[in-house]
N, C-alpha and C positions, 0 to 999 in steps of 0.2 A: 598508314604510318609505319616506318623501318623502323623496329627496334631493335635492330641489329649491331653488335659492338663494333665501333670506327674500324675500317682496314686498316691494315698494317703495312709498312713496307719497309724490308729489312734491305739495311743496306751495307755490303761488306764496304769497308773500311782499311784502308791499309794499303800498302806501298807496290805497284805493278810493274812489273819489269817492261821496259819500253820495246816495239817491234824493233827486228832484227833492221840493225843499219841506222837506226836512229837513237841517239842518246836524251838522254835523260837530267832536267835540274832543276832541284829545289830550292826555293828559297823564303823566307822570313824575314819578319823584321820581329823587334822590339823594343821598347819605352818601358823604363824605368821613372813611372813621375814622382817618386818620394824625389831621388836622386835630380832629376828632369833631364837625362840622357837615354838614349836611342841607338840601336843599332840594326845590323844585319848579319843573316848569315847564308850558308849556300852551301849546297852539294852539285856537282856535275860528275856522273856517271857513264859510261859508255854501254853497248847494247846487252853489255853480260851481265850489268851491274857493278862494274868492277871501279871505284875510285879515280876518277882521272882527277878532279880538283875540288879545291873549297877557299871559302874565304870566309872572315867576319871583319866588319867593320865597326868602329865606335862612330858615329856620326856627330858626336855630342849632344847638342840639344834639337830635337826636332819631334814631330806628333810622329802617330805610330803610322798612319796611313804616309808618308815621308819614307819613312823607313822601308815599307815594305814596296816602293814605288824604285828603292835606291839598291834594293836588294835584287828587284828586276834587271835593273839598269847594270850593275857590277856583274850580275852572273852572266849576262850575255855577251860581255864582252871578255870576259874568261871563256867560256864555250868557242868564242870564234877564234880567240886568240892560239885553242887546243886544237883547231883545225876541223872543229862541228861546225856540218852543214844540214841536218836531218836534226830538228831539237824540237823536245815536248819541254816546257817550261811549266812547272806546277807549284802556289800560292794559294796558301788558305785565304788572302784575302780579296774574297770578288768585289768587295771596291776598287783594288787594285787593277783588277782585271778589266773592270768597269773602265776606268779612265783613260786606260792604254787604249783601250779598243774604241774609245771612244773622241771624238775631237771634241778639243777645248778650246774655251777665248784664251785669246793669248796672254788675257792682264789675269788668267787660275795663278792661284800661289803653286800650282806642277807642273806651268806648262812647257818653261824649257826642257825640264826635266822628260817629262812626258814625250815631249817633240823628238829628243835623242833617241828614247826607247824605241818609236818608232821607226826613225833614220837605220838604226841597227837595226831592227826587223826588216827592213824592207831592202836590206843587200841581197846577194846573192846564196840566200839559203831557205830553208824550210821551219819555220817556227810555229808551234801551238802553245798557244798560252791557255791553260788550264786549270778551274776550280781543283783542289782538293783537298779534302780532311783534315784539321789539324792530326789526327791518330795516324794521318799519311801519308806526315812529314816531320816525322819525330827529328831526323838526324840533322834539320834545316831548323828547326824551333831550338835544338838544343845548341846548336851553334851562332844562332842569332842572339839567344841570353849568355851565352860566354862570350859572346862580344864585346861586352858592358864589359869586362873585366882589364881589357884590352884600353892601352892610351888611344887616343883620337884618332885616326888613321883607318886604312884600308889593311889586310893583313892577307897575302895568298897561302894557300895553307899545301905544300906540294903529297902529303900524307897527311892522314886525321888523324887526331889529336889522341893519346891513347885512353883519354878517359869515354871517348865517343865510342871505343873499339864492340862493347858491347850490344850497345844503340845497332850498330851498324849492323851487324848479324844477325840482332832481334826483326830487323828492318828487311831482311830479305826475304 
């Protein structure tokens, strides 16, 4: 019998600058259930790290797996619309990831939703959709909860916001 203490496995945590030539974008959701409003938010970065866009949304009322399913959906069509063709796409939430990459019945409460996300992926670029850390997507959690602050809508953000400005540094 091992009575040996459980391994460990350390695992750094925290935000990687994307390969040369391909950009970078995160996104969030959040639910507010006292209130029972929902939002998103988003960064899209180029290969240096440098600010190309952001958004947040108010969604109103919807569950948080919505959110962060819509938060896919708006940032890739921001990415395309900046003329990214090379994108890593990174979400804390591997349900979300789950779903995208996965086919659904078409009576899911996501699947229109879902079906789009794919239409857009499946143009003429390069996308990876990928798990990562909440601690690895600080500048996307923080702009997903100042969403909620925001009237109902979609909001493009062409510079961050300056209360984010330090997030953003800490972040590189």
């Amino acid at each position: 019998m091992d009575n040996s203490p459980p391994s460990r496995v350390n695992v750094q945590i925290g935000r990687k600058e994307p390969p040369a030539g391909w950009w970078k974008l995160n996104v969030d959701g959040a639910a507010n259930q006292i209130q029972g409003i929902a939002g998103t938010g988003g960064v899209l970065r180029d290969d240096n790290s440098s600010w190309v866009g952001g958004f947040v949304t108010n969604l109103g009322s919807c569950h948080a797996t919505m959110a962060e399913i819509w938060a896919i959906y708006h940032e890739l069509w921001l990415a395309w619309n900046n003329g990214c063709r090379t994108l890593i796409v990174e979400t804390d939430s591997q349900v979300a990831i789950q779903l995208v990459n996965h086919r659904t019945d078409s009576l899911h409460l996501y699947d229109a939703l879902l079906t789009a996300i794919r239409r857009k992926i499946s143009q003429d670029w390069v996308v990876n959709l990928i798990h990562t850390y909440r601690e690895g997507n600080r500048v996307a959690d923080w702009l997903s909860k100042h969403s909620l602050v925001y009237l109902y809508g979609m909001y493009e953000l062409e510079t961050p916001p300056e209360e984010l400005q330090p997030l953003l540094h800490d972040d590189l």
